[in-house]
Backbone bond lengths (Angstrom), bond angles and torsions (degrees), N, CA, C in turn:
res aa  C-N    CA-C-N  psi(-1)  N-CA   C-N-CA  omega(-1)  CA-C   N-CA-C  phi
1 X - - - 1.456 - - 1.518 109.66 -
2 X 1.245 112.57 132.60 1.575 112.80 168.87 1.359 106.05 -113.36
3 X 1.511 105.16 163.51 1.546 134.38 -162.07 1.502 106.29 -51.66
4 X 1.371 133.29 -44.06 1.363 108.27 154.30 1.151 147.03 -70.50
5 X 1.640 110.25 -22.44 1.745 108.46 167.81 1.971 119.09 -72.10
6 X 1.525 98.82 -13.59 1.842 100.12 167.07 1.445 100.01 -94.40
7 X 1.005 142.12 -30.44 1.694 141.16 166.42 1.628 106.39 -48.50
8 X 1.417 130.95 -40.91 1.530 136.77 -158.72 1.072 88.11 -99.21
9 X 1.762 146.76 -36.33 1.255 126.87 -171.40 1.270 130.71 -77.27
10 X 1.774 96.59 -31.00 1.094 99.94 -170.77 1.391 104.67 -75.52
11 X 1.454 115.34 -51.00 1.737 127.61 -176.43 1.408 103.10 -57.69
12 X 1.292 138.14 21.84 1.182 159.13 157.10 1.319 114.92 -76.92
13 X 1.434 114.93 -47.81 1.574 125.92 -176.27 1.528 102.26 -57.05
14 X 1.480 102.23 154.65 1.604 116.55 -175.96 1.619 89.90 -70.90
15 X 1.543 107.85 145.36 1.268 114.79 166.06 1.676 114.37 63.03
16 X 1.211 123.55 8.65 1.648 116.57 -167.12 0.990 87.87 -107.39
17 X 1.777 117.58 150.40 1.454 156.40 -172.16 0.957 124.90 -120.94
18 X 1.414 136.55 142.61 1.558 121.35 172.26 1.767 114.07 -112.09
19 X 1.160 116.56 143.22 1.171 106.39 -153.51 1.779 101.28 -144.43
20 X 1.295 113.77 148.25 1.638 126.10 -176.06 1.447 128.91 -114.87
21 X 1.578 110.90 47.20 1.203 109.87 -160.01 1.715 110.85 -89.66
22 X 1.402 111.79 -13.68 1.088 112.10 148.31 1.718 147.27 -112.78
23 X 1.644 99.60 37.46 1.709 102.80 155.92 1.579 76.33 121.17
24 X 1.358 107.54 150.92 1.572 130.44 176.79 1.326 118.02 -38.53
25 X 1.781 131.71 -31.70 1.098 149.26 154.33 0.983 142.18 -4.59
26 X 1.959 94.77 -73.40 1.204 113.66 -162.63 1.446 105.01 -126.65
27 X 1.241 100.99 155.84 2.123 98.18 -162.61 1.333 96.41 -133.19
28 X 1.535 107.90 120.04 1.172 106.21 -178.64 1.459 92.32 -120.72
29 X 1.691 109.14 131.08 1.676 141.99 165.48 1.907 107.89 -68.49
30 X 0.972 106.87 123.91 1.266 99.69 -178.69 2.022 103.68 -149.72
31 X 1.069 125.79 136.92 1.643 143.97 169.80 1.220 126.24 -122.49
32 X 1.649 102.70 103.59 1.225 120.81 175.36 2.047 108.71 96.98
33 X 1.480 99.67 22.85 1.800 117.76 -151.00 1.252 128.63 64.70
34 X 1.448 118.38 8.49 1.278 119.86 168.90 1.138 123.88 -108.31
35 X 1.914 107.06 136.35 1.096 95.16 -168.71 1.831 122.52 -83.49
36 X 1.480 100.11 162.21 1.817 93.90 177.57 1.456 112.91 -147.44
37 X 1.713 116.71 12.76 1.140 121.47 156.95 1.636 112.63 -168.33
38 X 1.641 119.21 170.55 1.158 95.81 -155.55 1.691 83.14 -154.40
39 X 1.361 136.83 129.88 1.388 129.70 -176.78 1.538 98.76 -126.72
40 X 1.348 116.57 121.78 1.207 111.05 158.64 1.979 100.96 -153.06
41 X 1.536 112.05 -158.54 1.282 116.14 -152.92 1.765 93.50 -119.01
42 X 1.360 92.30 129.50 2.005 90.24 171.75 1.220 96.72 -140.75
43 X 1.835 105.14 124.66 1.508 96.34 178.23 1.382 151.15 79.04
44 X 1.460 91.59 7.57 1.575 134.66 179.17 1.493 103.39 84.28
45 X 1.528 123.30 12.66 1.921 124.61 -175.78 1.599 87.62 -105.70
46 X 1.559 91.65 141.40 1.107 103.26 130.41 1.225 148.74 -42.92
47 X 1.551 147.93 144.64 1.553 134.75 -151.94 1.433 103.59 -165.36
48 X 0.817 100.30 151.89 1.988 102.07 178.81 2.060 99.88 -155.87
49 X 1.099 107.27 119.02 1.211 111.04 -178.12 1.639 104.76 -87.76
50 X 1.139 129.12 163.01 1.707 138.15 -179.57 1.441 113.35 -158.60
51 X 1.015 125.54 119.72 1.566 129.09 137.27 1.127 117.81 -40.83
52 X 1.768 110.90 135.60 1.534 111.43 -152.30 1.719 87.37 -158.24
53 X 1.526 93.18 152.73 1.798 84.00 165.30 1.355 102.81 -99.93
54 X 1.742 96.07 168.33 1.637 102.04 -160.21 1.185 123.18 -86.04
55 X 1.521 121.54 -8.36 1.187 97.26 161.17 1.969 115.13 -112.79
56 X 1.261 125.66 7.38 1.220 132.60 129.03 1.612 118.06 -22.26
57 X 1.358 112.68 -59.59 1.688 125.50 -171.71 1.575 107.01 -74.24
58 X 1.298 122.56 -43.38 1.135 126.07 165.53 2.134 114.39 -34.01
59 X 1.660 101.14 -67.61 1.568 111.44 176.49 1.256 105.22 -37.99
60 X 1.182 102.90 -60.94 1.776 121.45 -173.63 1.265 117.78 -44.59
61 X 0.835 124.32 -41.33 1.445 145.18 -173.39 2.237 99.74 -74.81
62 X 1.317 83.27 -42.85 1.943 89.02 -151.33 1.776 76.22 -82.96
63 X 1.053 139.44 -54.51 1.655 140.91 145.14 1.657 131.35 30.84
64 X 1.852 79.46 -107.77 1.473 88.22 153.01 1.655 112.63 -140.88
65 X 0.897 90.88 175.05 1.773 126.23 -160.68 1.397 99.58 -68.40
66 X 1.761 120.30 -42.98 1.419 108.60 163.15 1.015 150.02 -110.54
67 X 1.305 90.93 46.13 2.070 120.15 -178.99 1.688 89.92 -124.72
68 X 1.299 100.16 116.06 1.777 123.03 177.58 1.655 106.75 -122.11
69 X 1.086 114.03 150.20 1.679 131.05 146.85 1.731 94.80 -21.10
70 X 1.587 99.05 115.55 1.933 98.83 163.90 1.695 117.87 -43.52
71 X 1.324 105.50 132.26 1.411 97.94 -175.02 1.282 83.03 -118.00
72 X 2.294 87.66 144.30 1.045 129.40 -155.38 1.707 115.68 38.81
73 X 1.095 119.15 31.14 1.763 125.54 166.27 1.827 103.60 -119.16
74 X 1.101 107.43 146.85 1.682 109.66 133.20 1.697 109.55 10.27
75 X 1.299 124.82 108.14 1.391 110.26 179.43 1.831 97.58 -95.26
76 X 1.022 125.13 -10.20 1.356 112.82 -179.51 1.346 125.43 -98.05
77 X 1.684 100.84 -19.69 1.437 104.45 165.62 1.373 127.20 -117.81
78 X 1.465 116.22 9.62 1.501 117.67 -175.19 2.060 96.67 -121.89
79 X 1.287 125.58 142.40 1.069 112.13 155.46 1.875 115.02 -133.56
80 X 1.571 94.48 157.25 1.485 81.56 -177.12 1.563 123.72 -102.57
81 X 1.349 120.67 153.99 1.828 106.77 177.52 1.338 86.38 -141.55
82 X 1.860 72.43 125.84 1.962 112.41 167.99 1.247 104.43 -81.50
83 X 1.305 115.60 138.62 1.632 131.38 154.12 1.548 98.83 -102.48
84 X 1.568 108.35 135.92 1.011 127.06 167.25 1.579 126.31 -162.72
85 X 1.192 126.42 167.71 1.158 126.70 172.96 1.359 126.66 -80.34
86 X 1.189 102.20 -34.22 1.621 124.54 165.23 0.943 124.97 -65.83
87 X 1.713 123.74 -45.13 1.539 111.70 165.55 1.371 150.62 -37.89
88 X 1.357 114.66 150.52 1.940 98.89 -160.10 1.869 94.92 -100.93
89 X 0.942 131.08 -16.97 1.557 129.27 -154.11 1.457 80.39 -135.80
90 X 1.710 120.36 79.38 1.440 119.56 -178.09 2.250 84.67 -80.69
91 X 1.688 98.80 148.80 1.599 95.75 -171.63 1.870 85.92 -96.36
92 X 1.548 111.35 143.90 1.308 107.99 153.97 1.533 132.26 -75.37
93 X 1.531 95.47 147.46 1.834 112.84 176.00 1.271 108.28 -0.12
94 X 1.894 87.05 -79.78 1.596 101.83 -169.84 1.714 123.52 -55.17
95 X 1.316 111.34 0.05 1.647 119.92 -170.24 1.548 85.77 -92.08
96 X 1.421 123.97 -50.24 1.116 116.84 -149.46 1.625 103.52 -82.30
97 X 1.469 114.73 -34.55 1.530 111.92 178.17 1.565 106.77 -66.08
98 X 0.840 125.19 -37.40 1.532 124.84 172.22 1.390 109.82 -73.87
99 X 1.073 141.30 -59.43 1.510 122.25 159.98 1.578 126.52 -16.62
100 X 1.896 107.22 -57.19 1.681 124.37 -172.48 1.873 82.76 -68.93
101 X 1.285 131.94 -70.83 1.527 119.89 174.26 1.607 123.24 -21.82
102 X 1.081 97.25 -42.18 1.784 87.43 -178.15 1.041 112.16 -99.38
103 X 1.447 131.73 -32.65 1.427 125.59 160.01 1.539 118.26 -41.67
104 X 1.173 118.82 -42.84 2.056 123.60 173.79 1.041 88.41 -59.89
105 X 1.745 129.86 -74.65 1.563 120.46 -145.96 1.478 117.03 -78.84
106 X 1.821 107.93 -5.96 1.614 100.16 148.05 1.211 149.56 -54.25
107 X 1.551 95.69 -44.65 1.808 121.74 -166.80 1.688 88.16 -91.77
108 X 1.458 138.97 -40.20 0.989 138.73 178.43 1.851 122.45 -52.20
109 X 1.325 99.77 -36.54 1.759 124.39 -155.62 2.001 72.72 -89.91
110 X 1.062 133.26 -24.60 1.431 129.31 160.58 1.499 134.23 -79.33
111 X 1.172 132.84 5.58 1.008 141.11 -174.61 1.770 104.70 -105.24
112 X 1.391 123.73 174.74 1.350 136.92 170.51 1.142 113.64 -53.87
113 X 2.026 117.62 133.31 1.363 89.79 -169.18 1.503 138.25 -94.95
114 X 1.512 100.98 27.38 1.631 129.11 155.37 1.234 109.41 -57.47
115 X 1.177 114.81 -73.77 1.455 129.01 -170.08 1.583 96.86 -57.59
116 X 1.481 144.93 -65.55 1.346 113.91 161.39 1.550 139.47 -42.07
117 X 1.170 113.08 -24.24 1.169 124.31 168.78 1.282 112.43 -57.75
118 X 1.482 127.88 -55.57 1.867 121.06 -170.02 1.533 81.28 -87.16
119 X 0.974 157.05 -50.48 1.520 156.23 178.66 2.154 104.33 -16.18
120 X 1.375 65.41 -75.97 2.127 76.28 -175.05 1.334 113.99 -81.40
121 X 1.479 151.09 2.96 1.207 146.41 76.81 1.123 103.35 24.39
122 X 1.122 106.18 -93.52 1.705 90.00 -173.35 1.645 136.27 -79.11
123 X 0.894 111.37 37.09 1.883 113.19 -155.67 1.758 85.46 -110.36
């Protein structure tokens, strides 16, 4: 996946925003002001941060090689996935769109339950 097909999915989500609170860089997706994903560059890779449950992130991690502890997030509830060329355990599409899916309907399944209400409405 490249940086615009995870940019269109996520800004896809009902109600999700993209937002620059840390420097032109890095784009953080957020619904309802919370955030639930986060794409920026570490190390010359591509990166996409996610909310994850914790022991979900754990597998993930033992998995593949480029699903790590969220860097600079929450290491138990955020994890990050590198795109790269170099990587040996490249994760598929469908891993990663379902990952950005459960990361929303985590941080979402937390909000007021109005605000889930017009939320899943639209899904």
């Amino acid at each position: 996946m490249d940086f615009d097909t995870l940019r269109a999915y996520l800004l896809a989500k009902p109600e999700a925003v993209e937002t620059f609170p840390f420097g032109p860089d890095t784009h953080v997706f957020k619904v309802k002001n919370k955030m639930f994903a986060l794409i920026g560059w570490h190390n010359d890779s591509l990166m996409i941060n996610l909310k994850c449950d914790p022991d979900e992130a754990i597998a993930l991690c033992d998995i593949f090689s480029s699903i790590t502890p969220g860097y600079h997030m929450d290491k138990k509830h955020w994890i990050s996935v590198y795109f790269s060329q170099s990587t040996e355990q490249h994760v598929p599409d469908g891993e990663i769109q379902r990952l950005m899916d459960n990361s929303f309907m985590l941080v979402v399944s937390k909000l007021l339950k109005n605000d889930q209400t017009s939320i899943l409405l639209h899904l």
